[in-house]
N, C-alpha and C positions, 0 to 999 in steps of 0.2 A: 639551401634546403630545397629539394624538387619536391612533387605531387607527392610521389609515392613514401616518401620520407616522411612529409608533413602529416600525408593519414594516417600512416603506422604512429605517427606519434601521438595524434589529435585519439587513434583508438583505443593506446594503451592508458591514455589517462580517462576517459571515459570507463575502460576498465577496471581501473583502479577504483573510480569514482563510486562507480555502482557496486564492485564488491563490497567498498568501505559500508558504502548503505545499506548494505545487506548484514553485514557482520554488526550494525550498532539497530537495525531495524527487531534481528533477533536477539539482541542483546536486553533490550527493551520490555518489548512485546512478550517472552517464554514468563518474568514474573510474574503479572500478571493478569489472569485467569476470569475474567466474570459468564454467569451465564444470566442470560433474558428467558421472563416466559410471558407469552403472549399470546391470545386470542388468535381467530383463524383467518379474519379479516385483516389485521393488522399484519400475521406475520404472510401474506398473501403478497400484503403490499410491498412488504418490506424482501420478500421474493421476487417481484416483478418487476418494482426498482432495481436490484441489481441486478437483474440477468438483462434489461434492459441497455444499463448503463458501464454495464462488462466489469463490474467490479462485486470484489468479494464482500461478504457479510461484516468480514472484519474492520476491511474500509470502509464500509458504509458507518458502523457505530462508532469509529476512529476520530472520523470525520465530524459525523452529530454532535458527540459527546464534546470534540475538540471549539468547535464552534458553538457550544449551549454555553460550558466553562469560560472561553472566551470574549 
């Protein structure tokens, strides 16, 4: 198998890899649904952390909630 054989191959499983996560991420995630309400402080923070940290709101309470439960 040469270079360019190996990466086509090495990309379409990466491909595959990240659709599948994509197809069980919304599989997941669309039931569901909560909403937060909170102070102006608070949701400042929780705005500055993620634009900070390049991530959504979503993963940010994903994450929280996942490690509070755990």
């Amino acid at each position: 198998m040469n270079q360019d054989e190996f990466a086509n191959s090495a990309r379409e499983e990466v491909l595959k890899e990240l659709l599948l996560r994509r197809q069980q991420r919304k599989k997941d995630l669309n039931r569901n649904i909560f909403s937060v309400r909170t102070n102006d402080t608070l949701a400042a923070k929780i705005k500055n952390h993620c634009k900070e940290n390049k991530i959504s709101f979503n993963s940010f309470f994903n994450t929280l909630l996942t490690k509070f439960f755990n």
